[in-house]
N, C-alpha and C positions, 0 to 999 in steps of 0.2 A: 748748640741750642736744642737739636733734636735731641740727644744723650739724658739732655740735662732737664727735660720734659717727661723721657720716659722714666726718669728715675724718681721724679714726683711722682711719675701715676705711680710707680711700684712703691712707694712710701706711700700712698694712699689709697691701695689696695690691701696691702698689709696693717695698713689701722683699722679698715673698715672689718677685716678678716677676725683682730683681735677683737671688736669690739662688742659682734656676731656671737664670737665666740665666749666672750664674757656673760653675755646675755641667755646665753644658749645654758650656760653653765648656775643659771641663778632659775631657782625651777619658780613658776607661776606658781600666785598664792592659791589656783585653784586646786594642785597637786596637793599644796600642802593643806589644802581645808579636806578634803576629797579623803587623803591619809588619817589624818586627824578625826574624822567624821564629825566633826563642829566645825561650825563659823563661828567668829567673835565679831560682833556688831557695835563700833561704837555710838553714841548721840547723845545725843543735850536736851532730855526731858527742860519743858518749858518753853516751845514753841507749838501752840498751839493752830490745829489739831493735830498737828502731823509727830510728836512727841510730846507725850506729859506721864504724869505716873498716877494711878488709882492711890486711894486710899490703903490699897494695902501691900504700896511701893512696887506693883505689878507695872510695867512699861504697856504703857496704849497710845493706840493714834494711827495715823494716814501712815507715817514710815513706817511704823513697827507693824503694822501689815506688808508691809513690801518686801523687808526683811526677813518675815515669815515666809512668806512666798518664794522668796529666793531660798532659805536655805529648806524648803519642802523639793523643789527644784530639784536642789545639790542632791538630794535624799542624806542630808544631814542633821545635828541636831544644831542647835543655836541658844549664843548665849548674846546679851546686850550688856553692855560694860556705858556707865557715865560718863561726861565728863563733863567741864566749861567750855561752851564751841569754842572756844580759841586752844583747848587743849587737845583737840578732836584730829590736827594735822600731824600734829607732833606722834599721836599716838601709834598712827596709821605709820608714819616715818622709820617709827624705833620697833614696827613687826608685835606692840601691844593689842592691836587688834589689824583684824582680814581686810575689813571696809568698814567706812562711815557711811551712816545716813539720818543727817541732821535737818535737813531742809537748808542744805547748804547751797551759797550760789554759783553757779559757772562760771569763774573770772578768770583771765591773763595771769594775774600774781600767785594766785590760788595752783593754777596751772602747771605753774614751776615746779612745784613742790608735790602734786598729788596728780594721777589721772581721772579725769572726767567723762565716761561713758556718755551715750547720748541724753538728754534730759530725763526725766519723767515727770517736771510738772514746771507750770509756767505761773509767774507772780509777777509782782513789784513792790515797791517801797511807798507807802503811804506816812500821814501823821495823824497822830492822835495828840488830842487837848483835854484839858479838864472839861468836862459839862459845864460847869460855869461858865467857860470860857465861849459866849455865844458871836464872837466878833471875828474868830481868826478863821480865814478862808483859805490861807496858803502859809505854805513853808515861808516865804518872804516876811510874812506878818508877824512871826516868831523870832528877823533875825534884826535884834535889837541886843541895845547892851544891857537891859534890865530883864533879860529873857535869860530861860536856865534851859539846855536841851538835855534828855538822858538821853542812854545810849548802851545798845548790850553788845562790849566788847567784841569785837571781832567779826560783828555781822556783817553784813554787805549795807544794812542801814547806818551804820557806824562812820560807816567811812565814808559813804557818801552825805551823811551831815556834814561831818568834818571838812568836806569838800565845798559844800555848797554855804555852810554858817560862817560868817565871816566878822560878825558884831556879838551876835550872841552867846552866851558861858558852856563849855559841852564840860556834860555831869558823865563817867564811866560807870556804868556797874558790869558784875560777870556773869547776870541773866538777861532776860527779860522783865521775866516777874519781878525782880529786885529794881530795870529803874522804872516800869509800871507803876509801883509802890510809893517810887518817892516821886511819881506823877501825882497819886493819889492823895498822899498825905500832904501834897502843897509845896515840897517842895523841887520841883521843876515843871517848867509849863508845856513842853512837848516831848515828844517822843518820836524821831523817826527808826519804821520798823517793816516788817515783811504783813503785806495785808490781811492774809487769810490769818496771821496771829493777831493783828488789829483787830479785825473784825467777830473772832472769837471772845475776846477780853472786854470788846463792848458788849457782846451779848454776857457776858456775864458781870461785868461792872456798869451797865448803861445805866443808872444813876449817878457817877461817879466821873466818866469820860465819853469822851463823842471820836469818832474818826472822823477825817478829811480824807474823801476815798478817789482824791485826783491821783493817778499815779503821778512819784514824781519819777519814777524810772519803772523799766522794763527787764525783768531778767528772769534765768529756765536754775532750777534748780534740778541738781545731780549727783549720783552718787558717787564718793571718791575712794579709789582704789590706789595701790601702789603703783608710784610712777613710772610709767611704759610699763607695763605688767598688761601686754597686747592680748595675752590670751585672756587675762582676765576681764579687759574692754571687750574683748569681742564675747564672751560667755555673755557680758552682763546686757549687750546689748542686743544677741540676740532673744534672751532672756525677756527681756522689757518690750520686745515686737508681740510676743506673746499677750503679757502681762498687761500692757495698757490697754484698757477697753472689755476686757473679759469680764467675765460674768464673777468674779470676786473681785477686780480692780474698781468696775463699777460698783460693786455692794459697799467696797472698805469706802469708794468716794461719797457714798449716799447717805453712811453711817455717822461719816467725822464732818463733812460739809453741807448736809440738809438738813442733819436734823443736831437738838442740843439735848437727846435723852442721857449723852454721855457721860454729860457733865457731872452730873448727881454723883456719880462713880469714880472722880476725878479728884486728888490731896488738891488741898488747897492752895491755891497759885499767889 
């Protein structure tokens, strides 16, 4: 029994050796930004404030400050690359870009696939109704079978409709602004979505739709980097001890969330 114990440890010291070493052998995407002297940033203009694009297809917002920041940091240069959030993991996967920062949320399933440094900003999931619509107080009131929900693939508001609707019709589109739109144009009567994008779309549609700003969930949105790529978790989050709070985290915060001078400067959503 003793023999037959020790020769497991040694089978499993010898995996953990190999696997050390495999890892050891796969250099951090900081090496390779650091070499390179760019970062490539992916996101998904269309969540408001924290990604959209100016008028003259310039990337602005809450993350695309942060991602400035970071690759000022690196002492690198930076590039931002589009996509549809749902194409934003795959990206990061196939080495198409260094990091994402979408206003994407911190999940389990998310997890698997990408690593999640420590937060940098905390949300939830709210709905939005048409203006018209002066009777619906909650997500409950919407889940009927003559009710149409949109939905922008792949968010964290997506799936937790999906979760929570149980009678009423869920509509897909691949932004925001796309099922916003067919909020507005009549045809679907809710939206659940990330608040601080709610609450920007009202201030810029508040004839047209109203929020309901009960959270119905709680969650830390974070940057996503290649999986276990520990040097790079650990860069980024000593990075963000810095970064949150300082005298430009608070400006970029003052800029996109107090005030709506920005908007003016903003393609149309």
């Amino acid at each position: 029994m003793k023999r037959k114990g020790f020769a497991l440890l040694a089978i499993a010291m010898v995996l953990l050796l190999i696997a050390g070493a495999a890892m050891a052998a796969t250099p951090s995407t900081i090496d390779k930004v650091l070499k390179a002297k760019k970062i490539v940033i992916g996101t998904a203009p269309g969540y408001l404030p924290f990604e959209m694009l100016d008028k003259e297809s310039n990337f602005i917002g809450y993350d695309i400050d942060l991602g400035r920041a970071i690759a000022k940091a690196l002492g690198v240069d930076i590039e931002f690359r589009q996509f549809e959030f749902s194409g934003l993991i795959p990206a990061l996967q196939t080495g198409e870009i260094d990091m994402l920062i979408a206003g994407m949320t911190i999940r389990g399933d998310r997890a698997l696939a990408v690593s999640f440094p420590d937060p940098y900003y905390a949300t939830g999931q709210v709905i939005m109704v048409p203006a018209s619509d002066t009777t619906t107080r909650s997500w409950q009131d919407l889940d009927r079978s003559d009710k149409k929900i949109a939905l922008s693939q792949g968010t964290t508001g997506a799936l937790l409709a999906k979760a929570l609707f149980k009678e009423a019709q869920i509509l897909d589109f691949p932004t925001f602004p796309e099922a916003a739109a067919a909020l507005v144009q009549g045809a679907a009567d809710g939206i659940v979505y990330d608040e601080p994008g709610i609450r920007m779309y009202e201030t810029m549609h508040k004839d047209a739709v109203r929020g309901i700003y009960d959270l119905i969930s709680k969650e830390n949105l974070g940057v996503g980097v290649r999986l276990n790529d520990f040097a790079m978790i650990q860069w980024v989050n000593s990075f963000l001890q810095h970064y949150i709070g300082s005298p430009d985290e608070l400006a970029s915060r003052a800029k996109w969330f107090e005030s709506s001078e920005w908007m003016d400067d903003m393609a149309q959503q």
